[in-house]
C-alpha positions as MATLAB code, in Angstrom:
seq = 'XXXXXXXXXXXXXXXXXXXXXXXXXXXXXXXXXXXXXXXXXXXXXXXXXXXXXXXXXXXXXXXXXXXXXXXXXXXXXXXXXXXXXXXXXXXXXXXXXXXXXXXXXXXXXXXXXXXXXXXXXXXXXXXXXXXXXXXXXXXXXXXXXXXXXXXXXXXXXXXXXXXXXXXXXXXXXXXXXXXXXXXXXXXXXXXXXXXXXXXXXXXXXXXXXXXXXXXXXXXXXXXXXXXXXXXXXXXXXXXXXXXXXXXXXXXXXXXXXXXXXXXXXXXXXXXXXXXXXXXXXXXXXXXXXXXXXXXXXX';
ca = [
       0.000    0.000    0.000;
       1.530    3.061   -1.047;
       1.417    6.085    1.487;
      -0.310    9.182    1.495;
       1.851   12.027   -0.775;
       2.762   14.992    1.585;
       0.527   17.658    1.227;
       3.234   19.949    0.424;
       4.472   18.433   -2.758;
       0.752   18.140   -3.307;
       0.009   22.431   -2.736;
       3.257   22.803   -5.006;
       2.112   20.840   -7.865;
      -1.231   22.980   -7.706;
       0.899   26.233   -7.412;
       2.601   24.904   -9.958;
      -0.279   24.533  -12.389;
      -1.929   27.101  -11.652;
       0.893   29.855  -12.071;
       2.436   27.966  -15.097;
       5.744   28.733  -13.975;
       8.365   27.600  -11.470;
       9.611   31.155  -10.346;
       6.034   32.144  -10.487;
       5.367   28.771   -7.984;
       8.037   29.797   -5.747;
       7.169   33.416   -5.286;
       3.121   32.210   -4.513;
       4.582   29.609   -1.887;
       7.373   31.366   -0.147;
       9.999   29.382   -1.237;
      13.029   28.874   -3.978;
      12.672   27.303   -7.354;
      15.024   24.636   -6.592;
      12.823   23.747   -3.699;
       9.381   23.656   -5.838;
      11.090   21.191   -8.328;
      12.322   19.114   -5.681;
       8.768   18.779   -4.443;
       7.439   17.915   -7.931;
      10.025   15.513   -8.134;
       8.969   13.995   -5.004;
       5.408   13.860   -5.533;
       6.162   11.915   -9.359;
       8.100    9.562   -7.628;
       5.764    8.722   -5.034;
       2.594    8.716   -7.594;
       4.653    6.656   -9.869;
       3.837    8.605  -12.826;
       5.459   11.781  -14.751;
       3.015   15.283  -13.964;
       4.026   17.703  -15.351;
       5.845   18.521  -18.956;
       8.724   20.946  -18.794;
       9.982   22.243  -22.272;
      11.959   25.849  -22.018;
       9.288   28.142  -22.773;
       6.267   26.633  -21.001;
       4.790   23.712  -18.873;
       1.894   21.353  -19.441;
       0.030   18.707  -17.482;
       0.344   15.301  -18.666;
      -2.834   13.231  -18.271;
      -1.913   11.760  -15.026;
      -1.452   15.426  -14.070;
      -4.631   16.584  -15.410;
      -6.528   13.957  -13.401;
      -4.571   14.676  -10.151;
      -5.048   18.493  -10.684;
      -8.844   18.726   -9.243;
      -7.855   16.795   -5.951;
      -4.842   19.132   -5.470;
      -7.175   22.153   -6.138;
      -9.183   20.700   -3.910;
      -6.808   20.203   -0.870;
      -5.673   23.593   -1.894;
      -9.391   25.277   -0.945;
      -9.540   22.782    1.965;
      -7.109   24.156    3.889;
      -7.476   27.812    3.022;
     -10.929   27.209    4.739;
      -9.214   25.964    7.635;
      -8.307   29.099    9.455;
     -12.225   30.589    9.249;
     -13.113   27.379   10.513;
     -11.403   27.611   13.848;
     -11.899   30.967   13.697;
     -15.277   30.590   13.946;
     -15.373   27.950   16.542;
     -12.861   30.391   18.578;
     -15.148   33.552   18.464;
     -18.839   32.182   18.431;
     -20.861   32.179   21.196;
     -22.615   29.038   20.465;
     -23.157   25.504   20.618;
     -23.098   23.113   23.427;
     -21.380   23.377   26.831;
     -21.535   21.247   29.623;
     -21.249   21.676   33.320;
     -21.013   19.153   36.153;
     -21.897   20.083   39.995;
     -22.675   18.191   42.889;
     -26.586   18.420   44.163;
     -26.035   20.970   46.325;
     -24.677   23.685   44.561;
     -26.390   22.735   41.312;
     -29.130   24.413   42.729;
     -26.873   27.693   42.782;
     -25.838   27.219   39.696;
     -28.835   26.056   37.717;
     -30.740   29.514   37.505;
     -27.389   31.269   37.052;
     -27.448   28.800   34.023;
     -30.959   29.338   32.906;
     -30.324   33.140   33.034;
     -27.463   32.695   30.562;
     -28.945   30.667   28.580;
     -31.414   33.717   28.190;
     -28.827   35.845   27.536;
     -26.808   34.195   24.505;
     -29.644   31.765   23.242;
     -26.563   30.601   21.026;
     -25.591   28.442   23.841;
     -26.773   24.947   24.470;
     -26.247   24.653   27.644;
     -26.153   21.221   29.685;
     -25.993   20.925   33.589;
     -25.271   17.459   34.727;
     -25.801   16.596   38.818;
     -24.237   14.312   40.638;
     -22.295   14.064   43.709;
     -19.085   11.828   41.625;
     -15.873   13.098   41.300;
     -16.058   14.084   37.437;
     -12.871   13.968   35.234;
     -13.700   16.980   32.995;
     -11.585   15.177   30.476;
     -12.164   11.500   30.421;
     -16.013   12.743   31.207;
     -15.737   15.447   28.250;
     -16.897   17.974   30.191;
     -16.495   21.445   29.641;
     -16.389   23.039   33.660;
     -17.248   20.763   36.738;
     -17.519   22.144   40.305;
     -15.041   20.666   42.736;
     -15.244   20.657   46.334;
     -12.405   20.572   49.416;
      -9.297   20.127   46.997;
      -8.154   19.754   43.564;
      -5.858   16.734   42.848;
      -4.631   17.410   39.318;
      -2.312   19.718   37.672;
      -3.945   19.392   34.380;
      -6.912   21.385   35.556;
      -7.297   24.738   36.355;
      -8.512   25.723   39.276;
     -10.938   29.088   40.001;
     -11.638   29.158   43.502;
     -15.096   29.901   44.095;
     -15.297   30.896   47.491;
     -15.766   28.267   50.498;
     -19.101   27.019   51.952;
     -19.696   26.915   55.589;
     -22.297   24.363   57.532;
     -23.933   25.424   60.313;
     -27.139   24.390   62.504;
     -30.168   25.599   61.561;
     -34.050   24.733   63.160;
     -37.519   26.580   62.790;
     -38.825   28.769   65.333;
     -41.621   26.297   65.927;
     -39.494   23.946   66.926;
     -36.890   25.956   69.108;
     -40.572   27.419   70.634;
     -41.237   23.831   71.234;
     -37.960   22.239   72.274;
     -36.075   25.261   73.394;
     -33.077   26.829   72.255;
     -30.046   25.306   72.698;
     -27.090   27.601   74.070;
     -24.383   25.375   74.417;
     -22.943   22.319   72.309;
     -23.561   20.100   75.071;
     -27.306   20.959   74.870;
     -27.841   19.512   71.849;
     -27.346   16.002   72.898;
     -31.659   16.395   73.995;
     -32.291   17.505   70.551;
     -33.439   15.758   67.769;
     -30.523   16.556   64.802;
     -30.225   15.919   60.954;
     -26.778   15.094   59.789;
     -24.758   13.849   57.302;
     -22.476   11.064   59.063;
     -22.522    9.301   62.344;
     -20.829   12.304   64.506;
     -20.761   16.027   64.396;
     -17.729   18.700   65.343;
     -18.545   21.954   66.362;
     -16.039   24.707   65.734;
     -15.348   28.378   67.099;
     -12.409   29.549   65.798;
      -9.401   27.594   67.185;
     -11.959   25.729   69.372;
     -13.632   22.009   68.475;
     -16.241   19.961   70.140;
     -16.678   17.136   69.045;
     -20.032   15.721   69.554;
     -20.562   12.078   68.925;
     -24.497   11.579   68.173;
     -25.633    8.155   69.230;
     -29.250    7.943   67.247;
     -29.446   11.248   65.056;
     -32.812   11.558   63.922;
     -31.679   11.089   60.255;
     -27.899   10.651   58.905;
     -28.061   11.589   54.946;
     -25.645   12.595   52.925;
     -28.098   14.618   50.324;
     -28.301   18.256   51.656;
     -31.983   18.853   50.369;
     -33.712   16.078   51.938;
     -31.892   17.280   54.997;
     -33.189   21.014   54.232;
     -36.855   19.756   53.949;
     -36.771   18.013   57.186;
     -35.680   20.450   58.851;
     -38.219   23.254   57.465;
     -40.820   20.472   58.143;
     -39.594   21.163   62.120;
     -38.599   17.967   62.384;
     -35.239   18.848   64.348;
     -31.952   20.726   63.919;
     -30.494   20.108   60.849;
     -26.664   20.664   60.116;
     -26.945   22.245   56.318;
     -24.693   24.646   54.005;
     -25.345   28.203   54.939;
     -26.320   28.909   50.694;
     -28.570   26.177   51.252;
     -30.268   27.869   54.183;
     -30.335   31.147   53.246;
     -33.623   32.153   51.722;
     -35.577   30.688   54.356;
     -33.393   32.048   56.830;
     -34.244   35.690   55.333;
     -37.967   34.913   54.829;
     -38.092   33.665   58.822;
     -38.653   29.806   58.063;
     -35.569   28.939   59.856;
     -33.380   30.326   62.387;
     -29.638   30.113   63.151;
     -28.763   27.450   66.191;
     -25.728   28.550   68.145;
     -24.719   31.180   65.779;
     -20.722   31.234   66.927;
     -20.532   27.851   65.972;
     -19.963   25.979   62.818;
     -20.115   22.661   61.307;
     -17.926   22.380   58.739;
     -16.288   24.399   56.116;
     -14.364   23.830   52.618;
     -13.412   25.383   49.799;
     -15.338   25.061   46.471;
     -13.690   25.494   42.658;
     -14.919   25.568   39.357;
     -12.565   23.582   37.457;
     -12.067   22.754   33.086;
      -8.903   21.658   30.894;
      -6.482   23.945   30.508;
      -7.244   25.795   26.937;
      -5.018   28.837   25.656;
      -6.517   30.312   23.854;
      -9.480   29.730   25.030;
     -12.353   29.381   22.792;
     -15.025   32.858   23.644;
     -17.992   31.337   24.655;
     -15.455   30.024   27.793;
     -14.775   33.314   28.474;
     -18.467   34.153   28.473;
     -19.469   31.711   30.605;
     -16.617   32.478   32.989;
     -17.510   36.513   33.099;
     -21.067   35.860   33.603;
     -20.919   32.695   36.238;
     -17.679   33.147   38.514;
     -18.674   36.578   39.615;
     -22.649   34.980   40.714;
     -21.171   31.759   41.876;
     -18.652   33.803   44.337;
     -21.022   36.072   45.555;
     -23.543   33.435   46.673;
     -20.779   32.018   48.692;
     -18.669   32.942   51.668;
     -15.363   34.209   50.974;
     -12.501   32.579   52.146;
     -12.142   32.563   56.085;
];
């Protein structure tokens, strides 16, 4: 099997024929004389098969060269299209572009998505939830939001800001119950947690609190949220999770000098220089939302 001719002999044979000349070839391409012929030469020997007729005042196409002349032409346009191509794909805000988040901040991000999407309807934009550690590569994703740390250099990171957990019940239920004002007080409370134990923290301070029947241990934040506005108990939940109903008076803050747990969140994609615009688009419209719905870092 004979192997493909290099597409530079190829794009000198067209220059060739089409300029009818070798010093008119050479100027077109950027190169010497000697340099087109040795192409030609090249490309004839690999073919198999004599192209081109050179007498001293002009050239002609033998048949062989005649009936390679449209697929050089051809490879010719091809690649002058090439650069508009990428071009294209490089400046358009458009087509698809997928995101990955765990539950519990996809429901930050997914109207900060849907209000995007309104604003460059160009976009098709895809937000997959799960709480898996994605690989935006192997998962061909285009961002993913990463929580706690970041173990790959490949990425790049863009720190987000860092979410804090805290305690949160409704005032029917502190009315009911009474308020705890110590960590040791909540060992006659009913508490929704994710895991078997909870630690308390106040700056340097820790307490931790083993719980020895929680009313509910799940590790899915909103099912946690929902109990807890239901007044079932005090749940331990994200602080952007508990927000809105802490400003509309649903819940209330338990032992507000105390926290749960806190880590850092990123929003994390291949590293791509340059990067394609509708990247940059998405980054200048979501980073900026995603970082103010979160606390900075402590």
């Amino acid at each position: 099997m004979k192997t493909i001719p290099s597409p530079d002999d190829v794009l000198a044979f067209e220059a060739l024929a089409r300029c009818g000349s070798f010093t008119a070839a050479a100027e077109l391409l950027g190169c010497t004389k000697s340099m087109v012929s040795l192409r030609l030469k090249a490309l004839e020997k690999q073919l198999g098969a004599v192209l081109v007729l050179r007498t001293t005042r002009r050239l002609a196409l033998t048949e062989a060269g005649q009936r390679l002349l449209p697929h050089a032409q051809a490879l010719q346009q091809s690649l002058l299209q090439m650069q508009p191509a990428v071009d294209s794909a490089q400046c358009a805000v458009e087509g698809p572009l997928v995101v990955s988040a765990y539950v519990s901040v996809s429901q930050l991000l997914s109207p900060i998505l849907a209000d995007l999407a309104r604003e460059q309807p160009g976009l098709r934009l895809r937000l997959e939830v799960n709480n898996r550690l994605q690989d935006p590569i192997a998962d061909v994703l285009d961002f993913c939001v990463r929580s706690r740390q970041v173990h790959d250099e490949a990425l790049v990171a863009r720190p987000l800001g860092w979410v804090q957990e805290a305690l949160y019940a409704t005032p029917d239920y502190l009315a009911a119950q009474g308020w705890p004002q110590t960590p040791d007080a909540l060992a006659a409370h009913r508490l929704i947690v994710d895991g078997a134990g909870l630690t308390l923290c106040r700056g340097e301070e820790l307490r931790p609190l083993p719980l020895a029947s929680p009313l509910l241990d799940c590790n899915l934040y909103q099912n946690n949220l929902t109990l807890t506005l239901q007044g079932r108990g005090i749940g331990a939940l994200p602080d952007f999770l508990a927000q809105d109903a802490l400003a509309a008076g649903q819940l209330r803050r338990v032992l507000p000098d105390w926290y749960s747990d806190r880590w850092p969140v990123f929003l994390v994609h291949p590293y791509r220089q340059p990067m394609p615009r509708k990247y940059q688009v998405f980054l200048d419209f979501v980073l900026p939302r995603l970082r103010a719905a979160l606390q900075p870092a402590p």
